[in-house]
N, C-alpha and C positions, 0 to 999 in steps of 0.2 A: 626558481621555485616560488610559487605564490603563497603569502601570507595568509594566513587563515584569518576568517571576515572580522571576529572576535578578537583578533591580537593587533589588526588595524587599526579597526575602531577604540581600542584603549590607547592605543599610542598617541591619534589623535585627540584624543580626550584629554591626556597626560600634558600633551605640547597646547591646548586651547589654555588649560589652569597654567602649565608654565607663563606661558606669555601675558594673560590675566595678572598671576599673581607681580609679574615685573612693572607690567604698567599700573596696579596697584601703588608697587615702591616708589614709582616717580612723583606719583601725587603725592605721595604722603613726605618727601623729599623737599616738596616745591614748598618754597618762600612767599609764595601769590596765595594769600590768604581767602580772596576773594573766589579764584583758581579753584583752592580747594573745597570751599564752600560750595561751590558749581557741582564739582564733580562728585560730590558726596550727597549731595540732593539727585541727581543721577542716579547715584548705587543706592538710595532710597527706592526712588519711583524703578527701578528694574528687580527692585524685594532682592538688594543683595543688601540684606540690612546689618552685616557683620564689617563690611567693610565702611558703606555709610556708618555704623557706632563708633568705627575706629576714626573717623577721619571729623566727628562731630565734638566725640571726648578730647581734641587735638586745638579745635576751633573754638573750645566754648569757654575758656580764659580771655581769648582774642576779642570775642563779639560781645565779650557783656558788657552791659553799658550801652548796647549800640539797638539798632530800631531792626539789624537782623538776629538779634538774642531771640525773640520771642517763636519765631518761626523754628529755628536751630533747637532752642530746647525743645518744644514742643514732637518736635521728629526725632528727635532723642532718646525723646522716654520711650516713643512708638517703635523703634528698634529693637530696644528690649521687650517689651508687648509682642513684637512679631516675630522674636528668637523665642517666646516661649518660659522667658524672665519676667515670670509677674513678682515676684520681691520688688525686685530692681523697677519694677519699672511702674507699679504701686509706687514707692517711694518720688521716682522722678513727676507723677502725676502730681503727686502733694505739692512736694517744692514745685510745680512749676503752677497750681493755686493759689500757692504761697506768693510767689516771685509776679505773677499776674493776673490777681483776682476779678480783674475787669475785662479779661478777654473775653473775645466773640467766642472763642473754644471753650471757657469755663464750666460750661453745661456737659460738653461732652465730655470733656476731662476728666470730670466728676465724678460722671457715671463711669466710666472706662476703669479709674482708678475703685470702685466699690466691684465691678465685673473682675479686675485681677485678683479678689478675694475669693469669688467665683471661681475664678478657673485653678483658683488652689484648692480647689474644695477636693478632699482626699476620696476616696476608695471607704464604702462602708464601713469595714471593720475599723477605720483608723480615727484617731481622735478628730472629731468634728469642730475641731476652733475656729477654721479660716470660714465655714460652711456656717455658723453665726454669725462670724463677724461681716459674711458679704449681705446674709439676712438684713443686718442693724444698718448696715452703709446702704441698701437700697433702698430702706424705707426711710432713713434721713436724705436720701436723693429725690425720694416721690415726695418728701413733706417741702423739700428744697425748690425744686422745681415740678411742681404739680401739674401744668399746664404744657411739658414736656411731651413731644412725641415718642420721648424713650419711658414715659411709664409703664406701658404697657410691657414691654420685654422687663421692666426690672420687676413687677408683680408678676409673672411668672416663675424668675427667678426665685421670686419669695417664697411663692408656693411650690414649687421642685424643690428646695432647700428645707423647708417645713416636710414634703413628703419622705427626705431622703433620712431625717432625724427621727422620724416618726418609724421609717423601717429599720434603722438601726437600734430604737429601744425594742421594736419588737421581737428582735433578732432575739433580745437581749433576754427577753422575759420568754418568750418560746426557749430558747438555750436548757432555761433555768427549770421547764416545765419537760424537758425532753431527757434531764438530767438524773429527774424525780426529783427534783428539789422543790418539793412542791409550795410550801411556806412562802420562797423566795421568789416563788413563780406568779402566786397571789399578789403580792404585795408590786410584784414588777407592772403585772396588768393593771393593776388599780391605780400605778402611777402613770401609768401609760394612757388611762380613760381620762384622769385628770390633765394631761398635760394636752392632749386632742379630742374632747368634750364631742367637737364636733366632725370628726375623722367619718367618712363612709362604712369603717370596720370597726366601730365604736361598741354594737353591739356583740358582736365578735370578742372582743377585748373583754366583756362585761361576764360572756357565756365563759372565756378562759377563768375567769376570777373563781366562778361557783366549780369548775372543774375541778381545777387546783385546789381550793379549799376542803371538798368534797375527800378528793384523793388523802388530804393530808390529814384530814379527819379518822380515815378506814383503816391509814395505817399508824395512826397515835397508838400512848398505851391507853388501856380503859378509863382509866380516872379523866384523863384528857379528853375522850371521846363525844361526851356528852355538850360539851361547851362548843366543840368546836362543829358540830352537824349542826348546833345552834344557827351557830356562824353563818354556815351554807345556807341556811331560811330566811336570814337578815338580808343576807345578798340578793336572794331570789327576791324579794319583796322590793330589792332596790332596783334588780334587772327589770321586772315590771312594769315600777313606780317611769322608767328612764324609756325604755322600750316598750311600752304599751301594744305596738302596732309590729314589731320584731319578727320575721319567718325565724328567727332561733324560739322563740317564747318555746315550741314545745318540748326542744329539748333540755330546755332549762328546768322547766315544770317535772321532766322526767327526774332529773339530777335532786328535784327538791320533793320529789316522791321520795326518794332511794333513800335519801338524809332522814324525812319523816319514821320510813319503816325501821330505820337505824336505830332512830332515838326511841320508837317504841319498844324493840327490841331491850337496848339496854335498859329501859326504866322498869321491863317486863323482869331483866334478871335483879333489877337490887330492891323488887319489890318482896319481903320474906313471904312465903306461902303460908297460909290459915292453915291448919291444922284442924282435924274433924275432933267434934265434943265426941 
C-alpha cells in the first residue's frame, strides 16, 4: 500500500532533525576545542544560530584571553540578535564594548546594541520605555559617530519613535475627549501641542483644545459658565496667534462665535431689568 505523500514527507523530516540533532551531540562531545569553534561558526553562517549559541556559550571560558575571543563573542551576541533575544543580546553588545572598545566592529556594535532597544519597542497601548530609551541611544550614536553611514537609518528611527509617542498621547487625549471627559481632554491636547510644537497635526491638537473647552464650558453649572467660555476666547486668540495661515481657522472662529453668543447670553440673564417710571 502506498504512503500517502504527507506522511512521507514528515517521516523524512523527522529522520533529517534525528540525524542533525545526533551529529549536533558529537560536536558538542568533542574534546577538539578548535573542532568545535569550526563547527559552530558553521551553524553560524547556515543561521542555525541556536546551536552556534549553544556550542559558543561552551567555547567562551576556553578562548578568553586568546586572539579568537573577539570574533567568538562578537557572533555570540549576534545569536541572540538573530533568535529574536534583544535583552540578551543588548547586554552582550555592551560587554563586548566593554571587553573591546577598539574594535574595527565598535561602530556597528553600538548602533546594533541602541536598534535592540528598537526592536523592544512595544505595541502602542504598552508603556513606551524601551521606545525612549532606543530614541536617547540613537542620538548618543549619531552624536558618537556622526560621520557614520548608519545615521541616517538611526534618525529615522528617531523620528518613527517620536511619531509612535506622539500617537500614543494622542490616543490618550482623544480617549479622554470620546469619554466626555472634556476637562481632561483639554489639558491632554495642550500637552500634547507642547510636547510636538512642531507636529504636521499641530493645528489640529490646538482646534481639540477650544473644542474640549467649549464643550466643558456648556455643560458646567452657571456660576462656572462665564469664566470658562472666557477660557475658550483666550484659546482662540492663541489658535490664531500659533496658526495664522490654519485651513481649521474657520472652524475655530465658529467655536469662538458660539462661546461669544454664550457669554452674551449669560451676562444678558444676570443683568437685572429697568423697570418703567
Amino acid at each position: 500500500m502506498r504512503r500517502p505523500f504527507g506522511l512521507l514527507t514528515c517521516s523524512i523530516f523527522m529522520m533529517l532533525l534525528v540525524s542533525a540533532c545526533n551529529q549536533f551531540a558529537k560536536v558538542q562531545k568533542s574534546k577538539d576545542y578548535d573542532y568545535k569553534l569550526t563547527q559552530a561558526e558553521s551553524y553560524f553562517e547556515k543561521k542555525k544560530y541556536r546551536y552556534a549559541q549553544v556550542l559558543y556559550e561552551e567555547l567562551f571560558p576556553v578562548f578568553k584571553g586568546t586572539a579568537k575571543f573577539e570574533a567568538l563573542y562578537y557572533k555570540y551576541a549576534y545569536c541572540f540578535y538573530h533568535q529574536g533575544f534583544y535583552r540578551e543580546a543588548e547586554s552582550l553588545f555592551k560587554g563586548y564594548l566593554e571587553v573591546f572598545p577598539n574594535s574595527d566592529k565598535a561602530e556597528e556594535v553600538d548602533y546594533q546594541r541602541a536598534n535592540c532597544f528598537h526592536k523592544l519597542s512595544p505595541k502602542l497601548e504598552l508603556e513606551q520605555v524601551n521606545t525612549l530609551k532606543a530614541m536617547s541611544m540613537m542620538q548618543t550614536f549619531i552624536t558618537t559617530h556622526p560621520e557614520s553611514e548608519r545615521v541616517k537609518e538611526a534618525t529615522e528611527i528617531i523620528e518613527n519613535s517620536r511619531l509612535k509617542l506622539e500617537m500614543k498621547e494622542y490616543r490618550g487625549a482623544q480617549l479622554y475627549f470620546n469619554m466626555g471627559e472634556y476637562k481632561a481632554a483639554a489639558l491632554s491636547y495642550s500637552q500634547l501641542l507642547d510636547h510636538y510644537p512642531e507636529s504636521v497635526d499641530a493645528d489640529q491638537y490646538k482646534l481639540m483644545v477650544l473644542k474640549s473647552y467649549f464643550r466643558f464650558a456648556k455643560l458646567s453649572v452657571m456660576e462656572k459658565q462665564e469664566e470658562r467660555f472666557e477660557k475658550v476666547i483666550t484659546e482662540y486668540q492663541d489658535f490664531l496667534d500659533r496658526f495664522p495661515e490654519s485651513p481649521l481657522t474657520k472652524e475655530a472662529t465658529e467655536i469662538q462665535e458660539q462661546s461669544i453668543n454664550q457669554l452674551k447670553a449669560i451676562r444678558n440673564e444676570q443683568t437685572p431689568s429697568s423697570s418703567g417710571s
